[in-house]
N, C-alpha and C positions, 0 to 999 in steps of 0.2 A: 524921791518925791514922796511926799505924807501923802496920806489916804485923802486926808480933809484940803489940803492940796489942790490934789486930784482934782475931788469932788467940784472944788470953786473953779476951778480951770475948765472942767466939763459946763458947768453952768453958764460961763460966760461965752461957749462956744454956743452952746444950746440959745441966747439971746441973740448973740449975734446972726446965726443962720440957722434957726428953730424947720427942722425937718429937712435939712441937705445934707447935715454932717453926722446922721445917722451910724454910718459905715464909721466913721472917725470915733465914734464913742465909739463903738467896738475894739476898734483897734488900739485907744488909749487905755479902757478895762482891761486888755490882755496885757498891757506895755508896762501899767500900774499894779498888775495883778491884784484886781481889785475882786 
């Protein structure tokens, strides 16, 4: 997975559920090694 990938896949989570999926952006920057 690309970085800029990542990035748009994190954003759409962050839209979707903006302050629940906190833990899950963690866990996708480590998964990404971003």
């Amino acid at each position: 997975m690309g970085i800029m990938q990542a990035i748009k896949f994190l954003a759409i989570i962050a839209k979707v559920s903006p302050g629940k999926e906190l833990d899950k952006w963690d866990q996708m920057a480590k998964y990404t090694n971003i």
